[in-house]
N, C-alpha and C positions, 0 to 999 in steps of 0.2 A: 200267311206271314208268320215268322216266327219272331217272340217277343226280344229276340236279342238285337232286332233290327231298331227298335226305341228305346234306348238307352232310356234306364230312371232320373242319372245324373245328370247334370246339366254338362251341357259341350263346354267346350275351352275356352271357346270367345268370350261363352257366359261369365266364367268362373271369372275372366282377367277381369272382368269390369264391378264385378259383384264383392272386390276382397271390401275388407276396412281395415280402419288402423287404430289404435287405442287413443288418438288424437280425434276421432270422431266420434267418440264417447265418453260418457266421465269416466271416468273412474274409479273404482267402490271401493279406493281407499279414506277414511275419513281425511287424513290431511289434507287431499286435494279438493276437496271440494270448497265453492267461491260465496261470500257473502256469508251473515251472518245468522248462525242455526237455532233454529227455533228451541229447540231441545236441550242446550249450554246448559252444564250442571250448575245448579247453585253454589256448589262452593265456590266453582272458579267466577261465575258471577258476582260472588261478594269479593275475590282477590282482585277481581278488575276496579270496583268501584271504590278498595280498598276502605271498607267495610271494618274495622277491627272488631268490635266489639260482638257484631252478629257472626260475623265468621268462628269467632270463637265459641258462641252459642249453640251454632250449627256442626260446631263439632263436637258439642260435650253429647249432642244427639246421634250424631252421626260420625263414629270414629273411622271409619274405614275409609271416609270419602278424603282423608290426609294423600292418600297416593293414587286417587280416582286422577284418569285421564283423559281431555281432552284436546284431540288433533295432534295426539301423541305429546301432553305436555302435562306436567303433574301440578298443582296448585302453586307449588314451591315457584316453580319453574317463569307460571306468568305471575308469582308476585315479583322476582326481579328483572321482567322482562315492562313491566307496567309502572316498578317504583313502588311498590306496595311495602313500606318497608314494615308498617307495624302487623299487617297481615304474614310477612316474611318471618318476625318476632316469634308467632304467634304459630307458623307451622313446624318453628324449628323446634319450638318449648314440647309439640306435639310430636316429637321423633320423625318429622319428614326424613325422606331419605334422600341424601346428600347426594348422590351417585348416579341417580337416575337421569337423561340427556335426550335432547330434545331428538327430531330428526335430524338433523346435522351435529348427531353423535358429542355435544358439548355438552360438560357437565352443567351444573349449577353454579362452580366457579369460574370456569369459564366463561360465562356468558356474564355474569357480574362481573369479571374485568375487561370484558371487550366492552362492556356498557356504562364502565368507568362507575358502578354502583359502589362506592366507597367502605362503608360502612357495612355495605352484606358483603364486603371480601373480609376485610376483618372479622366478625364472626364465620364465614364459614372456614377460614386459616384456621381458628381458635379449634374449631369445631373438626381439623384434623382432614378437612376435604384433600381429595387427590389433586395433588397438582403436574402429575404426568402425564394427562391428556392433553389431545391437541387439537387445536381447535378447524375450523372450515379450511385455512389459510396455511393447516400444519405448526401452529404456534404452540406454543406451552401459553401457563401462565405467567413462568417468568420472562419470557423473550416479550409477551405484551406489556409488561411492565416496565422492562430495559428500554424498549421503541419508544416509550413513551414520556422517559426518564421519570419514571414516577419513583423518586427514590424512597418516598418515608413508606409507599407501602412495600418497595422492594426491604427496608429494616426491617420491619412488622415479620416481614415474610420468614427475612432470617434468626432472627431473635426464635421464630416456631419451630421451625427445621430445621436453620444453617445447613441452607441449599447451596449455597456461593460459594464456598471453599471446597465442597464437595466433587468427583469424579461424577460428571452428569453424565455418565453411561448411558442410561436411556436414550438420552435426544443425539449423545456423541455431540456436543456443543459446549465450551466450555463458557459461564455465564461471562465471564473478562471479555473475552471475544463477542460475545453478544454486544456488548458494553460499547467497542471499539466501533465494531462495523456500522452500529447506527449512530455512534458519536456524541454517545450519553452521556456528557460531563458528567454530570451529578452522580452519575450511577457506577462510572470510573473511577472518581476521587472516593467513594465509598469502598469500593470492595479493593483497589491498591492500600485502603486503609488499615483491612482484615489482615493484612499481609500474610497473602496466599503463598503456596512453598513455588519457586520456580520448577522445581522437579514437575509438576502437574501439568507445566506448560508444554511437556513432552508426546501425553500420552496422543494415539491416534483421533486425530478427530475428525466430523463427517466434513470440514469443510478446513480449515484451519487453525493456528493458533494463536495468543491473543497477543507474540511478538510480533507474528507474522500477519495477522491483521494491523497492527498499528505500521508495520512499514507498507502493505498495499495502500494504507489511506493515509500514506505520509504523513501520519500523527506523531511530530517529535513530542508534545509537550509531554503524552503518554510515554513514549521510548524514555523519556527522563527517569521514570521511578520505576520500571522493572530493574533496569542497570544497577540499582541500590541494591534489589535483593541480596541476602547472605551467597544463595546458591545459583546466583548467575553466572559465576565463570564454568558452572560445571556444566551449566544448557549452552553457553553459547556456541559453541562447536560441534552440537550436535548436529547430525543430519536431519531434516523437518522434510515436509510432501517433495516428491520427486526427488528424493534424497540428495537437495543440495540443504546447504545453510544458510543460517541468516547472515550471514557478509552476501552471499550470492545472490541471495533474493534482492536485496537491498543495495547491490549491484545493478542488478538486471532492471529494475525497477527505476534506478535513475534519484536515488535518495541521495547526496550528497553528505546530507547532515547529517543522519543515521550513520550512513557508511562511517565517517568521520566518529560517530557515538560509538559506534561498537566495536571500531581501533582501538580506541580508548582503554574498552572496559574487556580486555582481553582477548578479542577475537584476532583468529590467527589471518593474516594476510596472504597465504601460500595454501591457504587449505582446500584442500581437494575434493571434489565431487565422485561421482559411482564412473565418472570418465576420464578422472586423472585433470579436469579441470579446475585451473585456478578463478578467483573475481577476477580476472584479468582478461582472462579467454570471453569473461559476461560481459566488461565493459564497451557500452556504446555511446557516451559524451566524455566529451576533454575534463571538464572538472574532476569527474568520479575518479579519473585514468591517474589527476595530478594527482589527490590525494593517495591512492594509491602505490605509485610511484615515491610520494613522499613517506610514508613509512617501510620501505627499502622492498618492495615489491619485486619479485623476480622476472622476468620477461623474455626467461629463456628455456621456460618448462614446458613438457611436451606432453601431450595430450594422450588419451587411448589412440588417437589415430594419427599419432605422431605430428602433432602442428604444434608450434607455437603459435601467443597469442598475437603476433603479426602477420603470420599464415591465415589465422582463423579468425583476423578481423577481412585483411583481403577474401578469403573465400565467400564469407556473409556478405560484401562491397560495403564496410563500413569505414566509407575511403578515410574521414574522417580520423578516425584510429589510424588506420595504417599511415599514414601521411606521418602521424604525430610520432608513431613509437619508430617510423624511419627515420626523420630526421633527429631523434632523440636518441638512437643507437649511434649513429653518426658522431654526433654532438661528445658521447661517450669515448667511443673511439679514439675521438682527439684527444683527447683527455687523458686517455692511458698512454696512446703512441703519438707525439705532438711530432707535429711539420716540418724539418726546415725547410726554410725557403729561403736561396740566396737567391738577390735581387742581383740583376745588370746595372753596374754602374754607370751614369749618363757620361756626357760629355765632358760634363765641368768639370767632374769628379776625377774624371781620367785627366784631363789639360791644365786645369783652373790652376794647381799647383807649380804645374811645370811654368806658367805663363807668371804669374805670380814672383816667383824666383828670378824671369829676365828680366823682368820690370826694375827689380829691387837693384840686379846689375847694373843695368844701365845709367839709375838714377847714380852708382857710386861712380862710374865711371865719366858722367857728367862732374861728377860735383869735382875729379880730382883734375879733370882738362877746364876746371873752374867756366865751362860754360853755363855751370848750374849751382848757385851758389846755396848754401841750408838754409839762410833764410826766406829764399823763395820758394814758390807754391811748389810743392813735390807735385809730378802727379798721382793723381789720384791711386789709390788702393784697391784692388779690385775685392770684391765683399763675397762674403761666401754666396750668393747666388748670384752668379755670372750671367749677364745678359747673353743670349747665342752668338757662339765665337764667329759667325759667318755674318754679323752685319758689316757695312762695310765702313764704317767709323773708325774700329778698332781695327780693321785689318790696313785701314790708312794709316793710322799712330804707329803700330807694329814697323810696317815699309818705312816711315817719313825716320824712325828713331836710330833703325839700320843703316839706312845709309848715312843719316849724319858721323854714326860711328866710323862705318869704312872711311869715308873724309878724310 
């Protein structure tokens, strides 16, 4: 036999059942492993029990163990992940290095303001920490501060940097928006405080801007003090995401009161979108349409694809609209070229007089063949609404008066 008939390798069936997978092993990176290791350096031993006094002993002996790590975390790291503040004190005095971050990439700041550690953000602010990183969740420091409306250490923050007025380029987030979307009083009435330039509220940002957040979350009391800026009539016409405006959005949206705010405060009511649409082609409720209409809105402008906006509410089915701008065209109409209308004169209208007048004969021609004399009962007058000439009462008086005449 020849040895290529026994393969050395194992056959296929072997192999399927023989694999593993790194879940059926540890793992020989230190951070994964479970339970408490025997070997834990002493310095982070004294940061956990928060030790001041010996930790600082332990490093006039031992300088280098300042940025020794364990399970990927540097002493700094678990004094503010344990509260350790005087051992915190005490690595900072020792030039720890500010920058370094745990496995889930978070610096030192970070992690003291997701831990709400108060007093070590204030020294590592002082202390010039980056606050451009971001955190598990993608956050800065400042958007966890703004969620949180932590406003004295958003002041703290800006009194160091004067981040808030600033073009936050990096995250593409403008902090006012931040502000808006999580609905951070405190941290809105601060930074409208700053009086930020309205130009700012233009630039591109990753999500949007901080008018145009406050009309998604229908936040008038906000809409109230941008409108004050110096330079708000020269943003509000501008084109914003999907290059309509803020009349449009705040159309489409169904804002009533906005709408009505930013009539007010310069915004054009005719202004056109990238399709030659007006707020009028957006609106989808009767109120937004009234106001609208009430500041001389036009409702005869035609679109890139030639509709007006009573075409382009019938085509969307927003019978709604269409109902309203038909019967309100109408309504116009008359109004320019008014009705007549001659009415058919009734009966009485045509006879009442003729009948009226033989009456009046008759009675004179009584009175001069003295069968009727003025002081007695005339008859009666017939009054402008004539009972119908076909009862037969009066068509008896009429007969009974004639022939007495021919007599």
């Amino acid at each position: 036999m020849n040895n290529e008939d026994f393969p050395a390798d194992p056959s296929e069936h072997r192999k399927i059942w023989s694999f593993t997978t790194t879940h059926m092993s540890r793992r020989r990176s230190g951070y994964f492993r479970h339970g408490i290791e025997h070997n834990i350096p002493k310095v982070h031993e004294l940061v956990i029990i928060d030790d001041g006094d010996a930790l600082a002993a332990w490093l006039d002996r031992h300088p280098e163990d300042v940025e020794n790590r364990f399970r990927l975390k540097t002493p700094l790291l678990v004094a503010i992940k344990h509260d350790a503040y005087d051992c915190f004190r005490i690595l900072l005095q020792r030039n720890a290095n500010l920058e370094e971050y745990n496995p889930k990439n978070e610096t030192a700041l970070l992690i003291a303001v997701r831990l709400n550690r108060t007093g070590m953000v204030d020294d590592l602010i002082a202390l010039n920490a980056n606050i451009t990183p971001e955190d598990r969740m993608a956050r800065t420091v400042t958007e966890i501060l703004i969620s949180r409306d932590d406003v004295e250490t958003l002041k703290y923050l800006h009194i160091q940097r004067g981040n808030l007025l600033d073009h936050d380029l990096y995250n593409k987030e403008f902090p006012l928006t931040l502000a808006i979307s999580h609905q951070s009083r405190k941290c809105i009435d601060y930074i409208l405080g700053l009086k930020p330039k309205a130009q700012s509220f233009l630039i591109r940002r990753k999500y949007n801007c901080p008018i145009s957040a406050a009309i998604r979350r229908n936040d008038y009391k906000t809409m109230e003090q941008p409108v004050t800026l110096e330079e708000f009539p020269y943003i509000v016409n501008k084109k914003i995401h999907k290059s309509i405006s803020y009349i449009h959005l705040a159309v489409d949206k169904q804002r009533q009161e906005i709408v009505k705010l930013l009539l007010q405060n310069g915004a054009m009511v005719d202004l056109l979108d990238n399709n030659n649409n007006t707020p009028v082609h957006y609106v989808s409720d009767i109120p937004t349409l009234k106001i609208l209409i009430e500041y001389k809105a036009r409702l005869d402008v035609v679109n890139k694809f030639d509709h007006t906006p009573i075409m382009t509410a019938a085509k969307e089915q927003r019978n709604n609209i269409f109902q309203y701008l038909r019967l309100y065209n109408l309504k116009q109409q008359e109004q320019q070229h008014p009705v007549v209308t001659v009415s058919k004169p009734t009966l009485h209208e045509r006879f009442g007089r003729y009948y009226r007048e033989r009456i009046r004969e008759i009675n004179e021609i009584l009175i001069a063949k003295e069968i009727l004399r003025p002081d007695d009962e005339e008859l009666p007058e017939l009054s402008g609404e004539l009972p119908p000439l076909e009862e037969v009462e009066y068509q008896q008086l009429i007969y009974s008066v004639e022939s007495l005449l021919q007599a």
